[in-house]
Structures are given as C-alpha cells and as structure tokens.
Legacy VTK file of the C-alpha trace (Angstrom):
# vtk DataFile Version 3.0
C-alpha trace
ASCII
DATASET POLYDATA
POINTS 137 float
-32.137 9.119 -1.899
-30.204 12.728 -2.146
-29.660 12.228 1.860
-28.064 8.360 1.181
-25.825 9.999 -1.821
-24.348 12.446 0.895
-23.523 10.255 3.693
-21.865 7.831 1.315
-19.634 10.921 -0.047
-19.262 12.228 3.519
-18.211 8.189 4.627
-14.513 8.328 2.513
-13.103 10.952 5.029
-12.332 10.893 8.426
-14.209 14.211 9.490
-16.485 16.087 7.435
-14.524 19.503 8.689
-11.575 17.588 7.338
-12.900 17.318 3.415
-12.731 18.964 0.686
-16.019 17.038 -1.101
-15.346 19.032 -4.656
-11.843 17.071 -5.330
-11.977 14.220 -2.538
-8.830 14.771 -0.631
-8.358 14.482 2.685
-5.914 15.727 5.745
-3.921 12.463 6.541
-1.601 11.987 9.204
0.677 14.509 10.926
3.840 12.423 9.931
2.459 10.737 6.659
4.591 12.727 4.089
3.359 10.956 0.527
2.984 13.596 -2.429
1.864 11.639 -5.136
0.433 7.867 -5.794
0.988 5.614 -8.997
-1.259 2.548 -8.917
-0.397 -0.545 -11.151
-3.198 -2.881 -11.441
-5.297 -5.015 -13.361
-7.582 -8.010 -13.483
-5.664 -10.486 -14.376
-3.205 -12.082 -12.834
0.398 -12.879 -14.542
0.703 -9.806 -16.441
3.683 -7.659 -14.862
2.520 -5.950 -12.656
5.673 -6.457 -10.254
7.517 -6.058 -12.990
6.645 -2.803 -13.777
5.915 -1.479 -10.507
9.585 -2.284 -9.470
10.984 -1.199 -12.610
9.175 2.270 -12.348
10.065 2.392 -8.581
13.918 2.151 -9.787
14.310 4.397 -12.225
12.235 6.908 -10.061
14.986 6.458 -7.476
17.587 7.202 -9.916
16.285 9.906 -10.484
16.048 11.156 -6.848
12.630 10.597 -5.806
12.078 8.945 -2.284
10.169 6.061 -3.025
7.753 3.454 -1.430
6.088 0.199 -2.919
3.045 -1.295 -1.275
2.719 -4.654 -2.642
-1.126 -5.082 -2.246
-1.233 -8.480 -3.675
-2.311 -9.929 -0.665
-3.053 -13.794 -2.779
0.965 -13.917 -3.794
3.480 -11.039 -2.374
6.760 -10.590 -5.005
7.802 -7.149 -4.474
10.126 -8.281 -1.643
11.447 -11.083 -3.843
11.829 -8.903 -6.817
13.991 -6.532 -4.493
16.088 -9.276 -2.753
14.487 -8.494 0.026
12.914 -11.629 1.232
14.222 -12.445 4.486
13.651 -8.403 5.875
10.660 -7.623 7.897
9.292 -4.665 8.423
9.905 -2.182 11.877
7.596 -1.089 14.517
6.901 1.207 17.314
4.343 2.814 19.307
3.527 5.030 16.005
2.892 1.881 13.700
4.675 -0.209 11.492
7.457 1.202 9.371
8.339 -0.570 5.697
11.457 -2.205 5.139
14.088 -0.734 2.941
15.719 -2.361 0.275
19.798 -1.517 -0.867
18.755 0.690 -3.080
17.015 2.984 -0.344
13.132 1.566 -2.103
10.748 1.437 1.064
8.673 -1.589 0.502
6.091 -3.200 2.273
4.210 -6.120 1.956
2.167 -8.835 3.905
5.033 -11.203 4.229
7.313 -8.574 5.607
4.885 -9.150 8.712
5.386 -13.076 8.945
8.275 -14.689 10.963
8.458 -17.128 8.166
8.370 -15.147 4.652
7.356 -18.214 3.302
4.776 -18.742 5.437
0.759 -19.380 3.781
-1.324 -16.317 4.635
-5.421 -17.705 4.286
-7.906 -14.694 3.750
-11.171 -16.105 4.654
-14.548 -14.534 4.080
-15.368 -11.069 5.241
-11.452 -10.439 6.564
-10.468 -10.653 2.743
-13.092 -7.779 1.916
-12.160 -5.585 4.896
-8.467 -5.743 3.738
-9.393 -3.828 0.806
-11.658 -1.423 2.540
-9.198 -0.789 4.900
-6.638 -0.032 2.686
-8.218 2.998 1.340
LINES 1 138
137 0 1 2 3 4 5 6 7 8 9 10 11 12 13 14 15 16 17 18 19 20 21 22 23 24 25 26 27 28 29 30 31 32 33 34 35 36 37 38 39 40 41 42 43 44 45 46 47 48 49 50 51 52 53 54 55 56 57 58 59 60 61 62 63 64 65 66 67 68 69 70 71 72 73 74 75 76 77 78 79 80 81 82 83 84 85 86 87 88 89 90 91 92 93 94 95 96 97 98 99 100 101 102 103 104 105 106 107 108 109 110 111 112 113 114 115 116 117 118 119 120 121 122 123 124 125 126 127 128 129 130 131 132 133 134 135 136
C-alpha cells in the first residue's frame, strides 16, 4: 500500500529529480513566468464567479500586476464576454498557444477563444470531459 501512496505522490510532477515532494511544487516551463495563482470556484453554478474573478483581475491591474484569467468553465465560457472580448481569438506558434489580451492589457483565455465561431456549441463527451480537467493541472 506504502509503495501505491508513493507513485501516486511521485505521478503530479513531471520528473521525480524535478520535485520537491515536502511542498509539491514543481519546475515548469523555461518561458512560463506565473508567480502566484488565485482560484475562484465553487459548486454551483450562477453564483459570480466571473464576476469576481474579473473584478479581482481589474483592480489587480490597477494596481500594476500583469495579469492572466483562465476561464475554466469549459460548460459556458463568459470571461471573454465580461471583457468585451468576444470576437478575439487567441495566438499561436510553434511554442503553443498564446491568450488574447483584452484593452485593459488582462491576458485571458478561454475555450471559445479557440473556435472560429465564438458562438459556436463546444460538446464534452465522456472520458474527453474528464481528461480536460486532468490535463489542466
């Protein structure tokens, strides 16, 4: 059981050379530059999420911060909407995909920023939905 508990531990990190097990961080990418994460969530829908998360991302920016939303609702996107942002899409190269930014200099990204119609229905069927999450972390 002790051996199970240790490769599931070991399993959250890229290489075990890489990992610091005692406060779970992890070397990330050579260009990722992120220095701190705020999550919003809940589990309900319909409570504000957006609201705050876009609220907190604009007075952060006022305040000087560089700052980036992920919209991870993957059942109903409204970051991009909430930012006036609905008809950008994000950028890409041969490093990955970059977010789009909004007037106010917000990076935001979210699943219809990848459609060529924002409007467009994304379906999530089965195991796809569940290895949206995992991959996500």
């Amino acid at each position: 059981m002790k051996q199970a508990s240790e490769k599931n531990r070991k399993n959250g990190c890229p290489g075990e050379e890489k990992c610091n097990l005692e406060d779970f961080r992890c070397e990330t990418h050579e260009l990722n530059d992120i220095k701190r994460t705020v999550a919003v969530l809940s589990g309900k829908g319909g409570v504000g999420k957006s609201l705050v998360t876009s609220l907190l991302g604009v007075m952060m920016r006022r305040k000087g911060y560089n700052i980036g939303i992920l919209d991870a609702d993957i059942t109903g996107p409204s970051i991009p909407k909430v930012f006036g942002a609905d008809d950008y899409r994000a950028d890409t190269s041969e490093f990955g995909i970059y977010p789009a930014r909004t007037q106010n200099d917000i990076k935001i990204m979210s699943i219809n920023l990848l459609l060529e119609k924002n409007d467009a229905p994304v379906i999530w069927r089965g195991p796809l939905k569940d290895y949206i999450f995992l991959w996500g972390l």
